[in-house]
N, C-alpha and C positions, 0 to 999 in steps of 0.2 A: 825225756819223752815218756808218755803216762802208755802202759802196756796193760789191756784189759785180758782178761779172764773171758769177757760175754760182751758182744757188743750189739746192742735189741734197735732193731729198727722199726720205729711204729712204735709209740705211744696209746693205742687203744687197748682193748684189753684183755687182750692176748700176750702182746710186749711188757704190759706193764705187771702181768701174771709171770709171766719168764722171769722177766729182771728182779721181781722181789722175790721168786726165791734161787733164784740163783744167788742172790745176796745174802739170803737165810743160810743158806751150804758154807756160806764166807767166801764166796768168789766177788772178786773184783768186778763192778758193772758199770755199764753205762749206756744209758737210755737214749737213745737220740730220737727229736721229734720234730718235724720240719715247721709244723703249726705254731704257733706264739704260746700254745698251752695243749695237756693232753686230755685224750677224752673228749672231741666233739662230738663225736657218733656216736657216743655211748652215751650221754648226755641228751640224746634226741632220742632213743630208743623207749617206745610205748608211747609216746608225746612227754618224753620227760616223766612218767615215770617207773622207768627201766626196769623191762620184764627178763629178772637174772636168769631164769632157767625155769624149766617144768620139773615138777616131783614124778613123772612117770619111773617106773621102771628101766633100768638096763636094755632088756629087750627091747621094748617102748622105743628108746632113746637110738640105738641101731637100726633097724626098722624105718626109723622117721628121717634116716639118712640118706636111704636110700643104698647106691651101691657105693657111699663112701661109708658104712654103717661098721662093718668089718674092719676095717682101715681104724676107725676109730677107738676098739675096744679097750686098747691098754690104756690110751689117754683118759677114757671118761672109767677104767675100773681104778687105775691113779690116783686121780681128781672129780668126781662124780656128785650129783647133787647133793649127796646129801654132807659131803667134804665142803662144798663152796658154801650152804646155806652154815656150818658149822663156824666156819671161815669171817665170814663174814660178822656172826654174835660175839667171835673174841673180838671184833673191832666197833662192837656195840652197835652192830645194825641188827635190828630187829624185823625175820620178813613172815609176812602172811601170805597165804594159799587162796589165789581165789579160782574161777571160774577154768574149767580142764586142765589144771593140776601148774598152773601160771603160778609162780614165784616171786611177787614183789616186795622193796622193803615198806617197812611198816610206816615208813615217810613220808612214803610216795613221791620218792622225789631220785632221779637217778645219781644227783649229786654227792649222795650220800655213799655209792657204791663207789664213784670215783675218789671223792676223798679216802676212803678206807685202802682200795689201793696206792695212795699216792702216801699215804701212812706206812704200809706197807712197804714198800721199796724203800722212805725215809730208815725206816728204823732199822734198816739191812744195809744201810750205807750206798745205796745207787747213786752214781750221779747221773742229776738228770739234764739232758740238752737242747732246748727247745729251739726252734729259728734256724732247726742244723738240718739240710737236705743231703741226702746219701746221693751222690754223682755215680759212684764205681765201687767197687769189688777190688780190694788189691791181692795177688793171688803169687804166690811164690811156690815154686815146683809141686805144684797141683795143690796146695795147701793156702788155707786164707789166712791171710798176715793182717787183714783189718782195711777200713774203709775211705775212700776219698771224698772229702764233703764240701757244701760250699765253706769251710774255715778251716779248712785244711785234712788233712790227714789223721784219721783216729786209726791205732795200731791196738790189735787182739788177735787169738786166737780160734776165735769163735763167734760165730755172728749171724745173730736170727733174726729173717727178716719175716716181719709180722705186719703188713703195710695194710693191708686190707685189701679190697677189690676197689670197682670203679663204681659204686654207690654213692652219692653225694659227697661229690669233688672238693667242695667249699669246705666239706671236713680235714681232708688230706687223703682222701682216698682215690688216686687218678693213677690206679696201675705203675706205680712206681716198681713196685715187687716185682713185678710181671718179670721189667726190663733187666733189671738186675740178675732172677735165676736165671733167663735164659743169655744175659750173656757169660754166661760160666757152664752152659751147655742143656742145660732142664727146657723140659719140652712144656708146652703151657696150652692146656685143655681150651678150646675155642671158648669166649666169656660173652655172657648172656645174662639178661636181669630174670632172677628165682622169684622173687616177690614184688609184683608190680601189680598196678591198675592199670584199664585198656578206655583207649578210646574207642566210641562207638560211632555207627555211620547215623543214627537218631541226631538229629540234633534238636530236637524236643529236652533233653535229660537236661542241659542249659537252665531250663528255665524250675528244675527240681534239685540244685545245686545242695551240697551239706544235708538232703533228706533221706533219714535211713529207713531203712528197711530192715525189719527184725522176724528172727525166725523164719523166714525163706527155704525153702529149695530150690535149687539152683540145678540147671541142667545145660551140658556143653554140647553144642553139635558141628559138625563137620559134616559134607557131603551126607547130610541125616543119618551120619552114627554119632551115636552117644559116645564121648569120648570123655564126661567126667562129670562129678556130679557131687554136691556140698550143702550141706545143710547148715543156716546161720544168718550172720545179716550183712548184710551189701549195703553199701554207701553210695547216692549218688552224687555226682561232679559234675562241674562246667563242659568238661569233654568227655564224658562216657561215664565207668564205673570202677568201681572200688570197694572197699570193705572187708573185712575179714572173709569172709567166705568166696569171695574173689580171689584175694591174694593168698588163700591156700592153694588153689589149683593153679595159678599163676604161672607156675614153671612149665607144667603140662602143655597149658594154653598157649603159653610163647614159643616151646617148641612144633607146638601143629599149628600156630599162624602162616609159616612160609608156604602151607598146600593153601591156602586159600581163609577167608574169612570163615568168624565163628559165627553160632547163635546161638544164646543163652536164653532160657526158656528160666522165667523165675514164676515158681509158684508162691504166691503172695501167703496164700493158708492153706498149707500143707496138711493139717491135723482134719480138713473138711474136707468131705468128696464134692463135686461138683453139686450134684443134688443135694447135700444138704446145708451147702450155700445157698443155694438158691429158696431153700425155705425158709433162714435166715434174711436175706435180703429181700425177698417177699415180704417178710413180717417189721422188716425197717421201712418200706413202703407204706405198708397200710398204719403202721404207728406214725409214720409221717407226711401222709398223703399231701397236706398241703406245702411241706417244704419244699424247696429246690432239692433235687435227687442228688446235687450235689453234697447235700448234709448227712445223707443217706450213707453216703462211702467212706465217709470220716469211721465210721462203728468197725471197718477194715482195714483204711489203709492210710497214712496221714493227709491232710488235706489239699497240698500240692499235687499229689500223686491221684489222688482222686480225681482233681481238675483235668491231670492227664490222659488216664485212662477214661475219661468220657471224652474228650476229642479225638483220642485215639476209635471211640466206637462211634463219632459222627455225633453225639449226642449233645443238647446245651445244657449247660449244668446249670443252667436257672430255670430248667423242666421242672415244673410239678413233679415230685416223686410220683404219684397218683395217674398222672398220666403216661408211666412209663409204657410202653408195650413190650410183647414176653420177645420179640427179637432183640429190640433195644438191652433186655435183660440178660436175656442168651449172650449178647456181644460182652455185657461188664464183664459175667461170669467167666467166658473165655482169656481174659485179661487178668483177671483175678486168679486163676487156676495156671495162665503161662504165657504172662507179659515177654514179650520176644526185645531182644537186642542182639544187634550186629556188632559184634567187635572187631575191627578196621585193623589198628595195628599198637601193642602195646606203647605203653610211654617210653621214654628218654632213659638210659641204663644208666644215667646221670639221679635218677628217682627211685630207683628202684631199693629195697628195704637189702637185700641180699643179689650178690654177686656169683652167678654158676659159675663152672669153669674155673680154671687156674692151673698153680701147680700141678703136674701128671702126678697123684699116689703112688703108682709104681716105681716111682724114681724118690723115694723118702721112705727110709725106715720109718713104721708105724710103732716098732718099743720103743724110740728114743724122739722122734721128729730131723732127725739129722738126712741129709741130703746123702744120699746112692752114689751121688755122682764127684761130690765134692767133699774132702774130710771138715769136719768144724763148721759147714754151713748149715745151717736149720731154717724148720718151718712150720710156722704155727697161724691161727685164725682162717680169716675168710680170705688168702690167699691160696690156701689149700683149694683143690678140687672138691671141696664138700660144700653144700649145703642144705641145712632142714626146713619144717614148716614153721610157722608164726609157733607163737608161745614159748616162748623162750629159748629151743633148740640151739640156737644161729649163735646165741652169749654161752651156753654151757660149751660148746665147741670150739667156742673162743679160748676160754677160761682154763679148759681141760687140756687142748694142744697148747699152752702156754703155759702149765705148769708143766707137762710131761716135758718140754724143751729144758726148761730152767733147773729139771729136775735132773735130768741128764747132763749137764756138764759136771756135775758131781766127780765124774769118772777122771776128768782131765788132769793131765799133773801143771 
C-alpha cells in the first residue's frame, strides 16, 4: 500500500503550487483531483486570460486583504510576485504588466500558466489523480493517517486541502473543504460571494445588455449614506450590473444588502462639472440642430444608453436636437451627472469570481499553513478565510499559501 509524504486536495492552484514543491524537497505526493482534469478555474480567470498577480508592493498586497492582510505576510514574503513572475520565465512563460499593476502572461492565454504548473509537479514526480473525490479524513490518535475517496483509501501523513470555495460549482468548487475541516473540528467563517455583480430593480438595463460604461464614477447609497464609491467602468447585463468597478466594491455591497436595498448613482463624466456639460451639449445641439437629439448623446455616452436615458427624461429621441428645451436639457444633464440604480439583491454565490469566508485564520498557523487544531493537516487558497480585490490578489494568495504549505513539509521526517 503506497504511503505519501503530502497528500493535496484540489487541483487548482494553490494544490498544484503545494504538490510541486513539496516534490522539489523530494517528498513523496500525490494530487488528488475530483474533476476529469486540473485547473478549470484557473483557466476561466480574466475570460481565459489569467490575471497571475499584481506587481504592487508588499504593503499594497496586505492592505488589499483586508483583515486577512497580516495572516498572510510570511506566505506572500516566501512566495511573492516577484518569486511567481520569476517562476514562471524558467518555465518559459513570458508575462507583461498592463493596466494597475495586472500581471499577465505574454500569451494571453491562462493555459499556458496551467501547463507550467502541471510541468512543474511532472518534473518533481507528483502523482497525479483526477476522477478521485475526497469522502473523509482518516484520523488516528489525533493525527491524520490519510484519506477516504471514492477508489479507496489513500494513506499519508499529511494532507492539504486546497478545494476552493463555492464559486462556480461546474469547476469543482462546491465547498467540499468546508465539510472536511470542520469535521475534524475547525470552525468555518459564514461564506458569501466577495466578487459579484447585482441585480437591479430597472428592468430598462435588459434592453442595454453587454454595453459598457468607461470611466465612471460610481457612488453606493444606503438609507442616503454613502457607503462606497469606485471609479472605472461598469458593465451592463440582462439583470442589473456588473463591470470592474462594480465588482470591486462588491463585497461591501453584499455585506450592507441585508439592511435594505442599494442605490448606485453612476456619473457618466466625471472630469465635467454639470455646467460645463451643459455647454458642451449646448454646442452638440446647435452643431446639430436638425438631427434627432438622439445623435446628440452618442458624443457622451454609447448609443443604446442614450436611447435610455431620454426615455428615462420623457423625451423622443427622434426630437429635433434644435428643438430641445432647457428642461428637457436639465433632465439629460441630471442623468448624465447621476444615472440611479437600484440594486435588489446580488447574484447566485454559484457566480461569483471569489468566495468570502471559510477556514477561521485563527485556527491555522500563518508560518507554516498547518492546521491548530489537527497535526499534518494544512490549508491553502481560497478556502482560507481571505479574500482580495480584482487584479490579480485572489491568484497571488493562491500561489503563495500553496507554496508556503508545500514548503513546510520539508520539516517532516
Amino acid at each position: 500500500m503506497d504511503n505519501y509524504d503530502f497528500i493535496v486536495i484540489g487541483g487548482g492552484p494553490a494544490g498544484m503550487t503545494a504538490a510541486g514543491r513539496a516534490g522539489e524537497l523530494g517528498k513523496k505526493v500525490v494530487l488528488l483531483e475530483k474533476m476529469e482534469r486540473l485547473g478549470k478555474k484557473l483557466l476561466m480567470c480574466a475570460t481565459g486570460r489569467c490575471n497571475v498577480t499584481n506587481m504592487a508592493p508588499l504593503h499594497a498586497f496586505i492592505e488589499a486583504y483586508g483583515n486577512g492582510g497580516n495572516f498572510l505576510r510570511t506566505a506572500l514574503e516566501t512566495f511573492d510576485n516577484e518569486k511567481l513572475r520569476s517562476f514562471l520565465l524558467s518555465y518559459g512563460v513570458e508575462t507583461v504588466v498592463e493596466n494597475k499593476g495586472r500581471l499577465f502572461p505574454k500569451s494571453q492565454k491562462a493555459d499556458s500558466i496551467l501547463k507550467t504548473l502541471e510541468t512543474y509537479m511532472h518534473d518533481h514526480h507528483v502523482k497525479i489523480q483526477t476522477n478521485t473525490s475526497v469522502l473523509n479524513l482518516k484520523l488516528e490518535n489525533n493525527r491524520i493517517l490519510g484519506v477516504e475517496t471514492n477508489i479507496g483509501n489513500i494513506f499519508g501523513k499529511n494532507v492539504l486541502i486546497a478545494t476552493g470555495g463555492l464559486s462556480y460549482p461546474n469547476t469543482g468548487s462546491t465547498g467540499n473543504g468546508y465539510k472536511l475541516a470542520s469535521s475534524v473540528g475547525h470552525s468555518i467563517r459564514p461564506t458569501y460571494p466577495a466578487i459579484i455583480a447585482f441585480e437591479t430593480e430597472e428592468k430598462w438595463v435588459k434592453s442595454l445588455q453587454g454595453t459598457p460604461i468607461k470611466n465612471a464614477n460610481i457612488s453606493c447609497y444606503q438609507h442616503n449614506k454613502k457607503i462606497a464609491e469606485h471609479f472605472g467602468e461598469a458593465l451592463f447585463t440582462h439583470y442589473g450590473i456588473s463591470g470592474p468597478a462594480i465588482l470591486d466594491i462588491s463585497k461591501h455591497l453584499v455585506e450592507c444588502l441585508p439592511n435594505g436595498h442599494l442605490q448606485i448613482h453612476i456619473d457618466l463624466k466625471p472630469k465635467h462639472t454639470t455646467e460645463e456639460l451643459d455647454n458642451i451639449l449646448l454646442n452638440q445641439i446647435k452643431r446639430h440642430g436638425s438631427k434627432a437629439i438622439k445623435s446628440c448623446l452618442t458624443f457622451f455616452v454609447p448609443e443604446k444608453l442614450g436611447h435610455a436615458i431620454l426615455n428615462l427624461c420623457n423625451i423622443e429621441s427622434q426630437k429635433k436636437a434644435s428643438q430641445t428645451t432647457t428642461t428637457e436639457r436639465k433632465k439629460i444633464l441630471k442623468q448624465l451627472k447621476g444615472l440611479r440604480l437600484t440594486l435588489v439583491r446580488h447574484r447566485p454565490i454559484e457566480e461569483a469570481i471569489v468566495t468570502a469566508g471559510g477556514i477561521n485564520l485563527d485556527e491555522v498557523n500563518s508560518k507554516t499553513m498547518e492546521s491548530k487544531i489537527l497535526k499534518g493537516l494544512y490549508f491553502a487558497g481560497e478556502v482560507l478565510d481571505i479574500d482580495g480585490p480584482t487584479g490579480g490578489f485572489n491568484l497571488q494568495e493562491a500561489f503563495s499559501t500553496g507554496y508556503l504549505a508545500g514548503n513546510s513539509v520539508k520539516n517532516i521526517l
